[in-house]
MARSEMI-365976 format. One record per residue (C-alpha): x, y, z; chain; residue number from 1. Coordinates in nm, 3 decimals. Example, Ala and Ser with C-alpha at 12.3 -4.5 7.8 and 13.67 -1.06 7.14 Angstrom:
2
1.230:-0.450:0.780:A:1
1.367:-0.106:0.714:A:2
// end
This chain:
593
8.699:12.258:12.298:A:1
8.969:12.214:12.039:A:2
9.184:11.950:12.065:A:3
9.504:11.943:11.843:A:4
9.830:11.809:11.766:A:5
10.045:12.156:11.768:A:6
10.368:12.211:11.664:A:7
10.504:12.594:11.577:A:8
10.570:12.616:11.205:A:9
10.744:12.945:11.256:A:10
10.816:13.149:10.876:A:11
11.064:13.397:11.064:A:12
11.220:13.717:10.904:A:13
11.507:13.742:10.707:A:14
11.872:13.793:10.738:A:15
12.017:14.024:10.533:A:16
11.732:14.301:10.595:A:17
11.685:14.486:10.318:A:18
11.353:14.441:10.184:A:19
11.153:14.411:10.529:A:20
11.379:14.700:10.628:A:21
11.213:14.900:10.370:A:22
10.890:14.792:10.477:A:23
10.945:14.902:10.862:A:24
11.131:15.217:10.733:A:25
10.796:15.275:10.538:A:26
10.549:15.210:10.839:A:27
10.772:15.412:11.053:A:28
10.818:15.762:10.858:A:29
10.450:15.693:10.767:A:30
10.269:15.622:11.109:A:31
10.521:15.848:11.283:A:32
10.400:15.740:11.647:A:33
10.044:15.581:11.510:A:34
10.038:15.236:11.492:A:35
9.984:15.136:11.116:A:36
9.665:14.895:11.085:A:37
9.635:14.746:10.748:A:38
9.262:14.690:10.637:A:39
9.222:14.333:10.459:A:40
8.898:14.310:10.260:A:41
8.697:14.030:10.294:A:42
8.596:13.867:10.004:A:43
8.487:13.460:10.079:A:44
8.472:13.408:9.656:A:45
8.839:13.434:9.707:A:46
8.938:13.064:9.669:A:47
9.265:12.980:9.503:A:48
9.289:12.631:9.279:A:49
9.423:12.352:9.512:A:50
9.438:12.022:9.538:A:51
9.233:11.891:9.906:A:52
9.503:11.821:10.148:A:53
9.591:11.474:10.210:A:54
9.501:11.508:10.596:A:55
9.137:11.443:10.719:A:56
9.079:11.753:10.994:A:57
9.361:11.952:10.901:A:58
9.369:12.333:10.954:A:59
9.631:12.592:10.815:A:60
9.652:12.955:11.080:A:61
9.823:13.258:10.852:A:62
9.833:13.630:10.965:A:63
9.975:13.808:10.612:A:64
10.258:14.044:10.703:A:65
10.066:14.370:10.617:A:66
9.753:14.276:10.733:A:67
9.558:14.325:11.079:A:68
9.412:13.983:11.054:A:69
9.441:13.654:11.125:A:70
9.267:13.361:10.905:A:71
9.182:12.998:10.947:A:72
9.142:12.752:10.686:A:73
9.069:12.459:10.603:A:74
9.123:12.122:10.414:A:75
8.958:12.280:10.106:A:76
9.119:12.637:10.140:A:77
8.820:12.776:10.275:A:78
8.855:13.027:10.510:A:79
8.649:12.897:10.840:A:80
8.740:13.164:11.052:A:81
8.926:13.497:11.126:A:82
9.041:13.722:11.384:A:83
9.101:14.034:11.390:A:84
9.349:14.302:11.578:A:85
9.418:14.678:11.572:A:86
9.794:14.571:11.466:A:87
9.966:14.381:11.182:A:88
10.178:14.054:11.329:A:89
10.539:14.056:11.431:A:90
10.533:13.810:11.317:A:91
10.425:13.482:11.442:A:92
10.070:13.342:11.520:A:93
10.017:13.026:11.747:A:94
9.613:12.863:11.790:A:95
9.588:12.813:12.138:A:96
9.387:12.529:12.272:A:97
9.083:12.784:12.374:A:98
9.007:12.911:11.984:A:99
9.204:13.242:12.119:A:100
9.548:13.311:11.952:A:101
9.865:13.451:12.039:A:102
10.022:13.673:11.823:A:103
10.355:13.903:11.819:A:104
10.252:14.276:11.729:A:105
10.407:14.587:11.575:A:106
10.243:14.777:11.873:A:107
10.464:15.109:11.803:A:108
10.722:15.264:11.567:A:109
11.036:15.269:11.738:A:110
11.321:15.545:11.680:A:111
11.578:15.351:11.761:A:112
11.514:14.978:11.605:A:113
11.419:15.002:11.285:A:114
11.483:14.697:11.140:A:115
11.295:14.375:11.024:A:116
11.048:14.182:11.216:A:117
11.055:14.480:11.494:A:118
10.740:14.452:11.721:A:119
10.737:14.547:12.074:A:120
10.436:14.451:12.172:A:121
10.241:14.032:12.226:A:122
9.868:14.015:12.256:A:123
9.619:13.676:12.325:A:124
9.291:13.741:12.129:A:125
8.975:13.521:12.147:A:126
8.796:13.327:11.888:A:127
8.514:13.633:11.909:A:128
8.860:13.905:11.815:A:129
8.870:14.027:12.206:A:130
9.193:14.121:12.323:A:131
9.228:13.887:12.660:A:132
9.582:13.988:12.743:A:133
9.856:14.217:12.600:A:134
10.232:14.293:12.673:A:135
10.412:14.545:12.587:A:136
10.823:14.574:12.602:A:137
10.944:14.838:12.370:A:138
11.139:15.155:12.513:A:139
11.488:15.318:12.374:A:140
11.682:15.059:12.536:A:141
11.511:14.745:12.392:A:142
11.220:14.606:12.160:A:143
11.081:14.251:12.071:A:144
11.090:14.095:11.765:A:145
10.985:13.835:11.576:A:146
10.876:13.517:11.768:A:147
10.739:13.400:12.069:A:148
10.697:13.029:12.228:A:149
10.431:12.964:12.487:A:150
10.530:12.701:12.757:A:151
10.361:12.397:12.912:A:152
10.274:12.624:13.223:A:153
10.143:12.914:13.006:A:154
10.433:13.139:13.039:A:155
10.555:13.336:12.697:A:156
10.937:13.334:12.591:A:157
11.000:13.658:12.381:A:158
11.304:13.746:12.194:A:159
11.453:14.117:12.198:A:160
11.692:14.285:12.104:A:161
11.913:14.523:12.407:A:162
12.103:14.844:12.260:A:163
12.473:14.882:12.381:A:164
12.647:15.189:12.324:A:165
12.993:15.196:12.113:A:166
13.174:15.235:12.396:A:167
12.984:14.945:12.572:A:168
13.044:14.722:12.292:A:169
13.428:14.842:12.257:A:170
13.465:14.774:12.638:A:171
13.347:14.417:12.594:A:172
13.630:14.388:12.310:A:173
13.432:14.468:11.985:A:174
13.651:14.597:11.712:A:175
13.549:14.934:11.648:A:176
13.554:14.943:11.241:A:177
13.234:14.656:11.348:A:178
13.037:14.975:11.453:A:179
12.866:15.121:11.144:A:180
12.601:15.246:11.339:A:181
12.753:15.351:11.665:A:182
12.588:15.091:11.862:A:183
12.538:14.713:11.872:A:184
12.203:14.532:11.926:A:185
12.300:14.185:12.080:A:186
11.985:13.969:12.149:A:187
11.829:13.854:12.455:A:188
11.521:13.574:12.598:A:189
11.283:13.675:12.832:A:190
11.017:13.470:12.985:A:191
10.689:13.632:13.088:A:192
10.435:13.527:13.335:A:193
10.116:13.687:13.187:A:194
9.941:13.911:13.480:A:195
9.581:14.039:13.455:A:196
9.490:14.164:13.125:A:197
9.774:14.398:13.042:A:198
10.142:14.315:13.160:A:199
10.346:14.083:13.301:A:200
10.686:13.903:13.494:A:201
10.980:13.863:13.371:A:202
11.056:13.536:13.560:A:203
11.341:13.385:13.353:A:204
11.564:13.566:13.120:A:205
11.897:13.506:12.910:A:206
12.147:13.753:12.741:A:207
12.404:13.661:12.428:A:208
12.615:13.955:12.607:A:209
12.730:13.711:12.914:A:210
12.864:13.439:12.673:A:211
13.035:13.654:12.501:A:212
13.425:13.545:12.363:A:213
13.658:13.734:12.176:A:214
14.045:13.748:12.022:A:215
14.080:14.113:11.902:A:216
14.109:14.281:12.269:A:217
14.372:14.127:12.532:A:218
14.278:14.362:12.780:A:219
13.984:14.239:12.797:A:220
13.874:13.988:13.077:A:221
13.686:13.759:12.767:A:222
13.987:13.746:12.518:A:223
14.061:13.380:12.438:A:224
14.100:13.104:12.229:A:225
13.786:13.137:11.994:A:226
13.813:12.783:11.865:A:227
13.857:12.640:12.254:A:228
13.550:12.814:12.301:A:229
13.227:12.674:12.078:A:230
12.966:12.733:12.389:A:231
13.057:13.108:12.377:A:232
12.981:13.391:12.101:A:233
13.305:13.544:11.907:A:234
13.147:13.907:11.918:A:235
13.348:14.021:11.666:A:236
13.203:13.759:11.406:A:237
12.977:13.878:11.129:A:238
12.926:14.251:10.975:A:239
12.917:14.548:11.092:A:240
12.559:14.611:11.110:A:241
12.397:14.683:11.454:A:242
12.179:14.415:11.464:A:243
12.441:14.176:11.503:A:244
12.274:13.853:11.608:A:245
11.881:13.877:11.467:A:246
11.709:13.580:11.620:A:247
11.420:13.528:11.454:A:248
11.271:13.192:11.571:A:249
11.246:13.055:11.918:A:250
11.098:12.673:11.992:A:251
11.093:12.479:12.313:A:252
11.166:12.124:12.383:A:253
10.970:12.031:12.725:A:254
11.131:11.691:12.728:A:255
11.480:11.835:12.758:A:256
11.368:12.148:12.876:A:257
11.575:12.340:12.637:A:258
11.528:12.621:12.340:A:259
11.619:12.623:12.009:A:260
11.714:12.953:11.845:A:261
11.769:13.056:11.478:A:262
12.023:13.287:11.465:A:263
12.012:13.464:11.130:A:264
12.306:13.635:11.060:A:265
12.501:13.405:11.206:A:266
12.407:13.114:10.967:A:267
12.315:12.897:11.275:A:268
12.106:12.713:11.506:A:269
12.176:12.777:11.873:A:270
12.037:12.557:12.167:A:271
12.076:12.668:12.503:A:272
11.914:12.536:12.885:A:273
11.630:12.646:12.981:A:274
11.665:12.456:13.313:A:275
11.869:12.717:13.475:A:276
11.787:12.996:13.701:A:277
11.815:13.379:13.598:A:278
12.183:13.400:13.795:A:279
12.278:13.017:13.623:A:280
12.177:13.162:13.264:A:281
12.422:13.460:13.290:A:282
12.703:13.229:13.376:A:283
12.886:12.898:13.292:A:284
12.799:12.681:13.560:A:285
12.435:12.509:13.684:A:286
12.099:12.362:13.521:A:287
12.011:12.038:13.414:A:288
12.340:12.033:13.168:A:289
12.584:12.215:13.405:A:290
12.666:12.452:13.161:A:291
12.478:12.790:13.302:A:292
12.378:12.983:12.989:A:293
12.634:12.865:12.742:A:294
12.567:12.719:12.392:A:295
12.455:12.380:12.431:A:296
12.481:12.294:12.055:A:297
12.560:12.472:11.704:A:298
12.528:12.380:11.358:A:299
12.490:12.569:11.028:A:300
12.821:12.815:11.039:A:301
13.113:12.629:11.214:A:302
13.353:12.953:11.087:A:303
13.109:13.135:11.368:A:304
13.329:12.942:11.624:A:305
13.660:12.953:11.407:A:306
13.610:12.498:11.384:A:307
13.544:12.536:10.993:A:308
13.597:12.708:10.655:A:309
13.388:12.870:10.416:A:310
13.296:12.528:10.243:A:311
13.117:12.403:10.544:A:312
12.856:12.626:10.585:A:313
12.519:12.519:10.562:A:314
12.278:12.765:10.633:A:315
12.205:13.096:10.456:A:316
11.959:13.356:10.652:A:317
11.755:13.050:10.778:A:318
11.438:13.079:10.942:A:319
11.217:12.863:11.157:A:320
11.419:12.622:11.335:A:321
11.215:12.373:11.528:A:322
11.202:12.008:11.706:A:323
11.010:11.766:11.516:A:324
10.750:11.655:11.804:A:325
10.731:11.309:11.930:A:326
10.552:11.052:11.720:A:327
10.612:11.231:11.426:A:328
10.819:11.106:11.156:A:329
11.199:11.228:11.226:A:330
11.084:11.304:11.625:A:331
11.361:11.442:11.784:A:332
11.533:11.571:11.482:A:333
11.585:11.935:11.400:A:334
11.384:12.085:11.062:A:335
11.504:12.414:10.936:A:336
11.398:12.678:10.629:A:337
11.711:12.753:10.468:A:338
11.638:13.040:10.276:A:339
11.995:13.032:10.056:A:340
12.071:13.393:10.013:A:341
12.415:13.437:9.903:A:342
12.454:13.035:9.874:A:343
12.775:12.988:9.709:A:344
12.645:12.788:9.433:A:345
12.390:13.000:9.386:A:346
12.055:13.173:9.538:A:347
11.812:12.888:9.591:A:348
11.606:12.746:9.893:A:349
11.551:12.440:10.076:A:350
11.447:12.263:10.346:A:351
11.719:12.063:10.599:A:352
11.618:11.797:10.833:A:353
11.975:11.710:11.018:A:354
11.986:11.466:11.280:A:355
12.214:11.583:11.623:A:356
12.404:11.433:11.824:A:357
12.278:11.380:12.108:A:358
12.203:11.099:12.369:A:359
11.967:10.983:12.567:A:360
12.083:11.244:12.894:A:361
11.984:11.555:12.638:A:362
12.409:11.598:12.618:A:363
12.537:11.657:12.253:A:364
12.860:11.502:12.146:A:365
13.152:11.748:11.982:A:366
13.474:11.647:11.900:A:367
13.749:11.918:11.995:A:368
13.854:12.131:11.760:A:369
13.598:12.005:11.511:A:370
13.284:12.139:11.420:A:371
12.980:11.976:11.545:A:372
12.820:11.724:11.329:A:373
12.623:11.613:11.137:A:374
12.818:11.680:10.838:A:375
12.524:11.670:10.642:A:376
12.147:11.739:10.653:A:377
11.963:11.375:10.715:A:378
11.680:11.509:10.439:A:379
11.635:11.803:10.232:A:380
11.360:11.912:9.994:A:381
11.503:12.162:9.696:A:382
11.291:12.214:9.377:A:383
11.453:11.963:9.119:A:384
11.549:12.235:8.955:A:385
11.691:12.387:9.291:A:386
11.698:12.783:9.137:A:387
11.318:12.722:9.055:A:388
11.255:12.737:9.461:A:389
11.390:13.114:9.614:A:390
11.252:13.261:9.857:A:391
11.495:13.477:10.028:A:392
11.363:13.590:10.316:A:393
11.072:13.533:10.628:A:394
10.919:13.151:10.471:A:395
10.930:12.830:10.675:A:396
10.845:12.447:10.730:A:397
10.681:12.229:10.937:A:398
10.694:11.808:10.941:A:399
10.328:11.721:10.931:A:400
10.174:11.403:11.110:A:401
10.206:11.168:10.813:A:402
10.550:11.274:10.736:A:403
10.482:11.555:10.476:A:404
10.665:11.869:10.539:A:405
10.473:12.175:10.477:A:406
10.622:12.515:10.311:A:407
10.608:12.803:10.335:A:408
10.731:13.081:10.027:A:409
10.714:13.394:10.242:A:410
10.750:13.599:10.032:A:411
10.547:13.480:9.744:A:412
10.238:13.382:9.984:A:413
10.268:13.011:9.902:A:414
10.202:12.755:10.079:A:415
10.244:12.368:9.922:A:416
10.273:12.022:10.090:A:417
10.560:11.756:10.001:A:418
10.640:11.378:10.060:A:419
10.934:11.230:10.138:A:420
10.988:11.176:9.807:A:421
10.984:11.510:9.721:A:422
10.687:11.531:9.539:A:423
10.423:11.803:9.594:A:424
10.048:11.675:9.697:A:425
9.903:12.010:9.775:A:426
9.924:12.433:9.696:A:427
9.753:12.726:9.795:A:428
9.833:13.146:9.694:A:429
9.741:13.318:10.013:A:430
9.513:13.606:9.825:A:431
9.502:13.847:10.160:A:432
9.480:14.146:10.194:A:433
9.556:14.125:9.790:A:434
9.672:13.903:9.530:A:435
9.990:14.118:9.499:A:436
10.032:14.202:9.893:A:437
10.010:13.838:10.017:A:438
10.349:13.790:10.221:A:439
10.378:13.576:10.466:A:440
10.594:13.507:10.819:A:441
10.437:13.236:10.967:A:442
10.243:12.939:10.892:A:443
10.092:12.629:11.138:A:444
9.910:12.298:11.038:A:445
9.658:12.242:11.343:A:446
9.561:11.830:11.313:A:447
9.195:11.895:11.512:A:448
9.121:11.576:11.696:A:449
8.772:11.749:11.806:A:450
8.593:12.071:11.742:A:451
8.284:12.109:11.929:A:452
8.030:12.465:11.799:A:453
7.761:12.308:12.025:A:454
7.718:12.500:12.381:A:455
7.680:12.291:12.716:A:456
7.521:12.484:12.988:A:457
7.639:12.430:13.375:A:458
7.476:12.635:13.695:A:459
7.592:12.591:14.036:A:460
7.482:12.736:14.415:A:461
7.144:12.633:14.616:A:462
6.869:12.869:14.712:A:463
6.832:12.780:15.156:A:464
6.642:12.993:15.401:A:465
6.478:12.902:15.802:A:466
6.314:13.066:15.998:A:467
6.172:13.319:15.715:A:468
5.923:13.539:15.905:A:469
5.593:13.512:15.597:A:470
5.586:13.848:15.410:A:471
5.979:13.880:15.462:A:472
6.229:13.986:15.183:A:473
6.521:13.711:15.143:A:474
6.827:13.728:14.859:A:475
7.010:13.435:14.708:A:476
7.223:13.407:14.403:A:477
7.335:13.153:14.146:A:478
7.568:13.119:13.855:A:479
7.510:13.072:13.478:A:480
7.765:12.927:13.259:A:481
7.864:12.726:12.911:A:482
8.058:12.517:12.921:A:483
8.045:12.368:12.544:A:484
8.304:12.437:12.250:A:485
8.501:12.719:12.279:A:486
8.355:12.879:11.971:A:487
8.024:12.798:12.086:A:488
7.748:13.073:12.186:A:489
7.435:12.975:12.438:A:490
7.108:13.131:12.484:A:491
6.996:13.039:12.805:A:492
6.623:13.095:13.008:A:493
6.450:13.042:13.369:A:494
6.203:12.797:13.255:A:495
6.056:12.715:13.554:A:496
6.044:12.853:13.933:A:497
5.888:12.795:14.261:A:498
5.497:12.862:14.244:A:499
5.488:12.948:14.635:A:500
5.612:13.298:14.717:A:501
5.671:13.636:14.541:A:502
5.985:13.571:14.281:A:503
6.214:13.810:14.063:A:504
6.579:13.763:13.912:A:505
6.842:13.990:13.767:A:506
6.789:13.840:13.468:A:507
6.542:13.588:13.352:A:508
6.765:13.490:13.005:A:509
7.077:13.550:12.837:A:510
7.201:13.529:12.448:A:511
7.550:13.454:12.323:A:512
7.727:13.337:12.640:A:513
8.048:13.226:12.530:A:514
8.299:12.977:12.733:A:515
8.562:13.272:12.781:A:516
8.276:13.465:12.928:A:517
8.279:13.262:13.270:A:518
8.022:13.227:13.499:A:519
7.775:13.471:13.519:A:520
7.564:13.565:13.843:A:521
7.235:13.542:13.888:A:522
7.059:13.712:14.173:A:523
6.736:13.639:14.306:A:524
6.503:13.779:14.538:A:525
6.181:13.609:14.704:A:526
5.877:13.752:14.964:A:527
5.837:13.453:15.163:A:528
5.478:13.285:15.160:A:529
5.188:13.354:15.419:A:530
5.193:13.016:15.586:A:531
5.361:12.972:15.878:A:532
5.512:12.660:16.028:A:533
5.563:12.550:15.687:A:534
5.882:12.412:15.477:A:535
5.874:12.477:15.112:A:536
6.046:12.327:14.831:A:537
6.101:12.323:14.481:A:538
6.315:12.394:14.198:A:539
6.445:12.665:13.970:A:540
6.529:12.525:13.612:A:541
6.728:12.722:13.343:A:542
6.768:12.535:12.992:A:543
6.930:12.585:12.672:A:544
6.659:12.795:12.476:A:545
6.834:12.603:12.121:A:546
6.755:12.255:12.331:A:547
6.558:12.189:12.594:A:548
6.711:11.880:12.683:A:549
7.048:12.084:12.758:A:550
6.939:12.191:13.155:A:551
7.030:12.204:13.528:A:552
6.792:12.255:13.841:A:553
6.905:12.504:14.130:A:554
6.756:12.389:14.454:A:555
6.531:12.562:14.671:A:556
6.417:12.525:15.056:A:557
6.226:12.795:15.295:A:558
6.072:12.731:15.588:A:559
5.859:12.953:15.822:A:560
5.854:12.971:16.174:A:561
5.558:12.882:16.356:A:562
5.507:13.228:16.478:A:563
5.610:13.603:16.368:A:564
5.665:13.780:16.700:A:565
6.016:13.715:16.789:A:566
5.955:13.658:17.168:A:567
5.691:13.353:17.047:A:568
5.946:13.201:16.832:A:569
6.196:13.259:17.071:A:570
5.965:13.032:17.333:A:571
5.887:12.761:17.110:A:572
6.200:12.720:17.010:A:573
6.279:12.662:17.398:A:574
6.006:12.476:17.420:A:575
6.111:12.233:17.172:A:576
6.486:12.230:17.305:A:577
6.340:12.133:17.650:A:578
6.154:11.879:17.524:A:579
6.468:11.693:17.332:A:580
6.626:11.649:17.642:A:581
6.335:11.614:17.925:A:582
6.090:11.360:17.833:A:583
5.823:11.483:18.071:A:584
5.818:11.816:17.843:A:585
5.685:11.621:17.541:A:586
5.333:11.548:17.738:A:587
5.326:11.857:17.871:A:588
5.457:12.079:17.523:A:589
5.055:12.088:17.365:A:590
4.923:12.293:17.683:A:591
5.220:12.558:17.668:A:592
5.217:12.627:17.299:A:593
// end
């Protein structure tokens, strides 16, 4: 089983969406309706200089943005392992604790949102590149996108966008010269209980459209105040374009059971409850914060909530927001890939740390009127030549155990490690599919505690039979499975069986049973022995072909009755009732039978 230390490193997409609009403009007049799969070769002489990372046991998980598969490497660069799907990533990839992965797809083209980091589809696929469970949520009306954040009890939250018509949007108090396209695609959060092997339930969900504020409309029953009003969204902020929010990273904090959200074209970070119920998250009221669905906390962009000016804002089409975990260095605090298009002194990238305000209820602290602080990042990593570090869209971070933050150039395929200090310890070039098609989304650091390749194999049941006539036919099963590391494949045997009776099995061994397989069943069939009166025991042993030491024993009983004709046994077994309870019947038992 793997055991890690797991925190998303989520490389998002962009903000302003030209280039990966392109790209999806490309797949989609291309593909038409067929899903676009990207063949990577595979080439293992591949290896990129690099310096060994600093961390003993340290993995890196990458899925290249125009590729169908997923790869695994390690300390030294070397790729340990890959997976691979019938879809290229959109656009996150998360190791889950099983080998398998989870993965956004670009399942479809969709007519109606075509824009970057559209997917409309999540799969889970195991170490051995089986799809164990897919979702699908795509239709005219709304798409995923992006990222996706599994919780502690195994559910999925999604982002997506929902379309709303012009005259939706203008009803709600949008000003209509902020309708280029004739629509608006606000985002939403779903939460999805994963059902069988295809589909799901949507058992929580929240929508930007019910905290919605704005100043243009008085008719409208949401005109107000925008600067009384940071928990709510001025829907007439930002461009024109119909995607007017594009989310591209989610993250969840179980501690304070809330979600972190990086809201792109806004220039902010968003957290909001997660506590609530479905009816609590559409309105103002309820959850652990008493706030329903509102904004619990904002930073980046405090013109978004009319508390700043242009001189304040500090993120530019950032990507990857995230918690640092607990016993990390910085725990608690916020890390962020600020990708620094359109910065006003000029077009370079870094990486903020910033430290909120919160206390020790989950609660954060705003002055009215003013934005929300900090007023400053806590830590940020720029090239010292800051223009020498631009990557202007997808790209991300992630604080590593030690206190190293990892990067990720999205768009150049480079990954490299720094200190504190700012210095950088570690590179790598992604080279997949190729050396000039290496973009990347997403990146995570896996810390494995334990890695186990060796199988363990486990049987359960017990073979019992009475009163067995001799000759007769009886049936009995067992199961068969391994139990070892989840990338680990056992070849099993029946080494040894009862030497009394007539025996057969289903199967007598097995090859490459993996732990996701399960238990398998084994059924068995014996002709009782000739002897009658007789109990019979013994012992069915199935063993690891690879090592013999690796076993487990089914046990086995049959007994025979003391005669075949069932009006005999029928007698004696009288005959010994009686003679439980009637003493006399004891003496007298040898003459009758």
């Amino acid at each position: 089983m793997i055991k890690f230390n797991q925190h998303c490193f989520k490389g998002q997409a962009k903000t302003v969406h030209i280039l990966e609009g392109i790209l999806i403009c490309v797949l989609f007049f291309s593909s038409c309706v067929v899903t676009p799969v990207v063949s990577t070769p595979i080439d293992d002489t591949v290896k990129p200089d690099s310096t060994p990372l600093l961390i003993n046991n340290s993995y890196i998980l990458f899925s290249p943005m125009l590729s169908t598969t997923t790869y695994l490497i390690n300390q030294d660069t070397t790729v340990i392992h890959r997976w691979e799907s019938n879809y290229i990533p959109r656009c996150s990839v998360y190791l889950l604790e099983d080998g398998s992965i989870l993965r956004p797809a670009y399942v479809s083209a969709n007519p109606v949102f075509i824009c970057g980091g559209v997917g409309g589809g999540v799969e889970i696929i195991d170490w051995y590149s089986q799809v164990l469970w897919q979702f699908e949520y795509t239709t005219s009306n709304y798409c995923l996108h992006h990222d996706v954040e599994i919780l502690p009890n195994g559910n999925i939250l999604m982002i997506a966008w929902e379309r709303k018509s012009a005259s939706e949007a203008i009803a709600a108090g949008r000003n209509p010269d902020l309708l280029a396209f004739g629509e608006l695609w606000p985002d939403h959060i779903i939460e999805v209980q994963p059902t069988g092997q295809e589909g799901g339930t949507i058992v929580w969900e929240w929508h930007i459209w019910d905290h919605l504020i704005q100043d243009y409309d008085p008719i409208r029953p949401n005109y107000g105040v925008v600067s009384d009003h940071p928990e709510l969204i001025n829907l007439n902020y930002g461009d024109a374009d119909a995607d007017w929010n594009h989310v591209n990273s989610i993250d969840y904090n179980e501690k304070l059971d809330q979600i972190l959200l990086s809201v792109h074209d806004f220039g902010e970070i968003w957290v909001i409850d997660h506590s609530t119920t479905t009816t609590e998250a559409a309105g103002h009221s309820g959850g652990l914060y008493g706030r329903g669905g509102d904004i619990l906390y904002r930073w980046g962009n405090p013109q978004a909530y009319r508390a700043g000016t242009p001189a304040q804002q500090q993120f530019y089409s950032q990507h990857d927001a995230q918690w640092i975990p607990e016993d990390y260095p910085g725990a608690g605090h916020i890390l962020v890939f600020n990708n620094g298009l359109f910065r006003p002194d000029g077009w370079y990238s870094s990486v903020d740390e910033i430290v909120p305000p919160i206390d020790s209820t989950g609660n954060y602290f705003l002055t009215p009127g003013e934005a929300y602080e900090p007023t400053a990042p806590f830590w940020k990593y720029t090239a010292q030549n800051p223009q020498d570090f631009y990557a202007g869209f997808t790209s991300g971070c992630q604080r590593l155990p030690d206190g190293n933050t990892l990067i990720c150039d999205g768009p150049a395929g480079r990954l490299f490690e720094v200190t504190p200090e700012k210095v950088i310890v570690w590179e790598y070039t992604n080279p997949y599919p190729y050396p000039l098609n290496n973009g990347l989304f997403t990146v995570r650091f896996y810390e494995i505690e334990e890695q186990s390749t060796e199988p363990d194999l486990d049987c359960e049941g017990s073979l019992s039979w009475t009163n067995i006539k001799t000759g007769e036919t009886v049936e009995g099963n067992f199961t068969i499975k391994n139990i070892g590391g989840s990338n680990s494949l056992l070849d099993w045997e029946i080494s040894v069986y009862p030497s009394w009776g007539t025996w057969s099995f289903t199967k007598r061994e097995g090859y490459n049973l993996t732990p996701n397989a399960g238990s398998i069943i084994i059924d068995v069939t014996v002709i009782a022995p000739n002897e009658r009166n007789t109990e019979f025991f013994g012992e069915i042993r199935i063993q690891n072909i690879a090592d013999t030491d690796d076993f487990d024993v089914v046990p086995v009983y049959l007994r025979t009755p003391k005669y075949n004709n069932i009006i005999l046994q029928n007698v004696y077994i009288c005959s010994l009732q009686l003679a439980s309870r009637y003493p006399i019947f004891r003496v007298l038992l040898p003459f009758f039978i």
